[in-house]
C-alpha positions in Angstrom: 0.0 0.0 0.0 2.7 2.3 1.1 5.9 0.6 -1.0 8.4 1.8 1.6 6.4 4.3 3.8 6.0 3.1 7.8 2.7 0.9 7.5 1.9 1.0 11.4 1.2 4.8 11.0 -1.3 4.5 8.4 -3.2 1.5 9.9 -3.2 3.0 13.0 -4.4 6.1 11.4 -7.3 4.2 9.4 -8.2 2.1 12.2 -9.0 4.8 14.3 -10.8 6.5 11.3 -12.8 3.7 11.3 -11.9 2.8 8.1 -14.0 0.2 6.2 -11.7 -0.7 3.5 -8.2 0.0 2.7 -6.8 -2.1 -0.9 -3.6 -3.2 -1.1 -3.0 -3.4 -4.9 -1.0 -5.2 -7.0 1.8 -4.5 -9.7 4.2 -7.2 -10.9 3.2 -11.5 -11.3 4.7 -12.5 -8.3 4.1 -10.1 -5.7 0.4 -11.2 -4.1 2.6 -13.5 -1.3 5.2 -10.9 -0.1 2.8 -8.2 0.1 0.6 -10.1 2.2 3.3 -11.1 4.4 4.8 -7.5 4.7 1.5 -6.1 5.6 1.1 -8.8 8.0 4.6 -8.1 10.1 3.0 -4.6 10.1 0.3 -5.3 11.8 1.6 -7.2 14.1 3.9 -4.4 15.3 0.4 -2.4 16.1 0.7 -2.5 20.2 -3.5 -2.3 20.7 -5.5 -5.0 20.3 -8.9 -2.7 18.9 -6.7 -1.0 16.7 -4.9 -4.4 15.2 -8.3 -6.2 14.7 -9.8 -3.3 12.8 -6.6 -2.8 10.5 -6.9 -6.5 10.2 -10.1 -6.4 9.1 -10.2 -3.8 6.5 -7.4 -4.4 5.1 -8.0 -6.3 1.4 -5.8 -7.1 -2.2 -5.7 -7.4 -5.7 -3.3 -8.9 -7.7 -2.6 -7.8 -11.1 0.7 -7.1 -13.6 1.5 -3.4 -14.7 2.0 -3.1 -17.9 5.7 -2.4 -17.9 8.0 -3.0 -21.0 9.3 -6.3 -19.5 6.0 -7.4 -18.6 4.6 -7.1 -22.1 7.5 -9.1 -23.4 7.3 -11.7 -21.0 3.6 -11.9 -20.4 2.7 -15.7 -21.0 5.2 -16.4 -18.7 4.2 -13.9 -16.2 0.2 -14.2 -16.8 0.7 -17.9 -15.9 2.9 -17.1 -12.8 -0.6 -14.5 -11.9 -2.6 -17.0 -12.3 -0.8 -19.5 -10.0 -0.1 -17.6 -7.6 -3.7 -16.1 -7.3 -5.6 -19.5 -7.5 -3.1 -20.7 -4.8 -3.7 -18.0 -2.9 -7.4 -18.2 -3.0 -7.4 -22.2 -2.4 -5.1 -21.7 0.8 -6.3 -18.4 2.0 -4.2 -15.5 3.7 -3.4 -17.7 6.5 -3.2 -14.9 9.0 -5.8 -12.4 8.2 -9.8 -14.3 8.6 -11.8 -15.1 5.0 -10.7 -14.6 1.5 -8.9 -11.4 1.2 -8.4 -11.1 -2.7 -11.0 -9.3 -4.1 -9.7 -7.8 -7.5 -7.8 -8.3 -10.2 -5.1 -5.5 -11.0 -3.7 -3.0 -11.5 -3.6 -4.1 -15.2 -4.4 -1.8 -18.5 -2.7 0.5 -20.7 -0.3 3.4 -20.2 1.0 5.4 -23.1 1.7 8.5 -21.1 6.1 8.5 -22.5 8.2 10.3 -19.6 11.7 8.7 -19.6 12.7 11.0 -16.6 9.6 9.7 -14.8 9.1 6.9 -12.0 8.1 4.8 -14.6 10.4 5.5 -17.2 7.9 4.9 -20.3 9.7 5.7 -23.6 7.8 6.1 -26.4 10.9 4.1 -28.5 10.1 1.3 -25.8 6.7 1.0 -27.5 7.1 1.7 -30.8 6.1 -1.3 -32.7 3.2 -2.8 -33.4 4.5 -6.2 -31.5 5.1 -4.2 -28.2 1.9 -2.4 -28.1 -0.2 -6.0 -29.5 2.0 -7.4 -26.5 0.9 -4.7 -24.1 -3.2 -5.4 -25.0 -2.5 -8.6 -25.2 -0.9 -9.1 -21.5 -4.2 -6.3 -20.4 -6.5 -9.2 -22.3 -5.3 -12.3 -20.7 -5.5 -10.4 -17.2 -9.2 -9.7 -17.9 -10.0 -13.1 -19.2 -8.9 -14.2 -15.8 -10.9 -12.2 -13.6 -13.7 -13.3 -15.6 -12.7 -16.8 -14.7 -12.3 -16.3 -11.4 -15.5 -13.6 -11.3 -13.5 -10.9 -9.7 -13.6 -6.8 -10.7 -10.8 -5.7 -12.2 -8.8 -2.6 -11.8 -7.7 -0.7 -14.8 -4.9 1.4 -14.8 -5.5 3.2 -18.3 -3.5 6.6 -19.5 -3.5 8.4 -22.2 -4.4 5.8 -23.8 -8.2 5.5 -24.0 -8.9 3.7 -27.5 -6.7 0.8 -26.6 -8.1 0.6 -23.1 -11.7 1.1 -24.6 -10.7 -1.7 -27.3 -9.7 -4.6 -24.9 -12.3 -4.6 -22.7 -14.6 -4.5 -25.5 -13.1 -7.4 -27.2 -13.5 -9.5 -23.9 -16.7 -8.2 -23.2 -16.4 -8.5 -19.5 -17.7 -5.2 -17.7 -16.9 -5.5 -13.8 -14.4 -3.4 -12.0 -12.8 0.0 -11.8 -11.4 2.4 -14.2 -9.2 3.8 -11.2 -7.3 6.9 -10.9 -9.4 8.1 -13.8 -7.7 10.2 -16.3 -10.1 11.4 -18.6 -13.2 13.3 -19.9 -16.7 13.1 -19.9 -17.0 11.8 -23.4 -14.9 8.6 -22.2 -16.4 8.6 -18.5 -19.9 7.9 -20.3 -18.5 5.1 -22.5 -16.8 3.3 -19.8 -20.3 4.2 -17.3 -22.7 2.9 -20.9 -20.5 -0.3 -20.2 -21.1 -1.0 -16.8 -18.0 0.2 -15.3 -16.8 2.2 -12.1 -15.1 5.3 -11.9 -12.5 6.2 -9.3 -11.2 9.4 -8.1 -7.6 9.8 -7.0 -5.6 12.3 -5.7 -5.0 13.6 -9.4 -8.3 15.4 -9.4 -7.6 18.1 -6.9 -4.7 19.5 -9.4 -7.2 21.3 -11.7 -6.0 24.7 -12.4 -8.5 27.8 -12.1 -9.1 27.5 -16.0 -10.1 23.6 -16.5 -11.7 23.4 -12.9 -15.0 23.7 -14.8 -14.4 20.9 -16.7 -13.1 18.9 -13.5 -16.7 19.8 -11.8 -18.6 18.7 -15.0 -16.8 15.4 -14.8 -17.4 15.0 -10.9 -20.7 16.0 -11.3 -21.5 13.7 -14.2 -20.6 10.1 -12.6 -23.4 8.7 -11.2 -23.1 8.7 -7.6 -23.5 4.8 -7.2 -20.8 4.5 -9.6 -18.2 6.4 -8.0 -15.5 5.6 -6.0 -12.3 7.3 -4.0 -8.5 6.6 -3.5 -5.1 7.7 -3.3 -3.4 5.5 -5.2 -0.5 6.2 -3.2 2.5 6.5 -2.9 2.0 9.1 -6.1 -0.3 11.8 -6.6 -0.8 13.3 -3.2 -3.5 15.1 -3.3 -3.3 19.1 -2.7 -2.1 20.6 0.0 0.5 17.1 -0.2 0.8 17.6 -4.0 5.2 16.7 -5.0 5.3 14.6 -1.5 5.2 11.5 -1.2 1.8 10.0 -0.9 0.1 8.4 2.4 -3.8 6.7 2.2 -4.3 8.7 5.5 -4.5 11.5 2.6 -8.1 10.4 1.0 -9.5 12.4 3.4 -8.5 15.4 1.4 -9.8 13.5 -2.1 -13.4 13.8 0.0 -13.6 16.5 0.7 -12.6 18.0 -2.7 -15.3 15.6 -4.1 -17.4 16.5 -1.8 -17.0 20.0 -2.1 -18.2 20.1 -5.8 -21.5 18.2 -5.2 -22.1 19.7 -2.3 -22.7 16.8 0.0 -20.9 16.3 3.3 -17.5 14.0 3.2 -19.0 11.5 5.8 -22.5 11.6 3.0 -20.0 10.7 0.5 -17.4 8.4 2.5 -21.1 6.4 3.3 -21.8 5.9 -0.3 -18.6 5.5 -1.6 -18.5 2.2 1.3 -21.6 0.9 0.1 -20.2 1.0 -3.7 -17.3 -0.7 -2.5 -19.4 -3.7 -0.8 -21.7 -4.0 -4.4 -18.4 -4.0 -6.0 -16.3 -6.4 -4.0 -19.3 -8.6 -2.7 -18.4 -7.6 0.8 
């Protein structure tokens, strides 16, 4: 959740919040059983017993490959080692946290946003040819094919890169999850929404300048309310006043009540709705 960041803080933080549900997501193939066990040692370094069981409890993850330049190179390797790992994990459980605590598929999708001096490095050259970008649908594809196996949402990482996006989950034809950290306009909020998908907020959102806020408000405004949902996606995009430092999930309070602000509802109005999308979404 935090990739680095002092984990006890933030549960502690959440779990006095009352928090109902904190996602842990995942990035590379193999990842789903380290995660688990990192958050676990975590917890257990959380000295109250209230605050431990509700960390413990709200506390979920996905498991999902990003769709880095290796990744879309390698993916039949890595979409089998996925797929392992996640049926494994749900036939064996999380051993120390109580019921099944996968609930998604992801972060998987598209990203053609090229910033070589970024954190993710994405080259345009790196991508240039029609095999790498065929490999990077592809790898999104196969990742969707499996949630619909396994009848889990999925969580789609998609930028600047709509139409390809758009086209895979079309082609699959499997309409359950989250287009998260959303990206985009109204135009391609309705065609995901026509389709049956979710639409998250991150911290992103909060960065419109004086000019485009208008157009930020028209997009808030426009997802339906029972379709919405809110995150962080930390440990990027803190959301303003945080915006350059590092990101921390204690910060979706500030993605509220920016949200909030615009359709003038109250944070804990939209913190109640947002929980209850959560539970339709992740059968909770």
């Amino acid at each position: 959740m935090e990739k680095g960041q002092n984990m006890v803080s933030v549960f502690e933080t959440l779990a006095k919040r009352d928090t109902f549900f904190a996602l842990d997501i995942g990035t590379h193939c193999d990842d789903l059983k380290s995660r688990v066990s990192t958050a676990f040692n975590q917890l257990n370094q959380i000295t109250d017993a209230t605050v431990f069981n509700k960390a413990k409890k709200f506390l979920f993850f996905s498991a999902g490959i990003w769709p880095a330049q290796e990744a879309c190179k390698d993916r039949f390797f890595q979409i089998k080692e996925l797929e392992n790992q996640v049926l494994s994990f749900l036939q064996q459980g999380a051993c120390d946290f109580e019921g099944n605590k996968l609930v998604a598929i992801g972060e998987c999708g598209i990203d053609h946003h090229w910033n070589p001096s970024g954190a993710d490095n994405r080259c345009i050259e790196d991508f240039a040819t029609k095999e790498m970008l065929n490999g990077e649908s592809q790898l999104f594809e196969m990742q969707i094919e499996l949630a619909k196996k396994l009848s889990l949402p999925v969580i789609v990482h998609s930028r600047d890169g709509f139409e390809a996006t758009y086209d895979c989950i079309k082609n699959i034809g499997y309409d359950c999850g989250i287009i998260h950290c959303y990206s985009y306009g109204v135009k391609e909020a309705k065609a995901f929404l026509d389709r049956g998908w979710n639409i998250s907020f991150s911290g992103s959102i909060t960065y419109a300048k004086p000019s485009k806020m208008p157009l930020t408000e028209e997009l808030i405004k426009y997802v339906p309310l029972d379709r919405m949902l809110i995150e962080t996606d930390s440990p990027y995009l803190a959301p303003v006043p945080h915006r350059g430092k590092v990101n921390s999930s204690v910060y979706v309070e500030f993605v509220y009540n920016f949200v909030a602000n615009i359709l003038n509802i109250s944070p804990e109005n939209l913190s109640l709705i947002v929980d209850q999308n959560i539970r339709n979404l992740f059968n909770l």
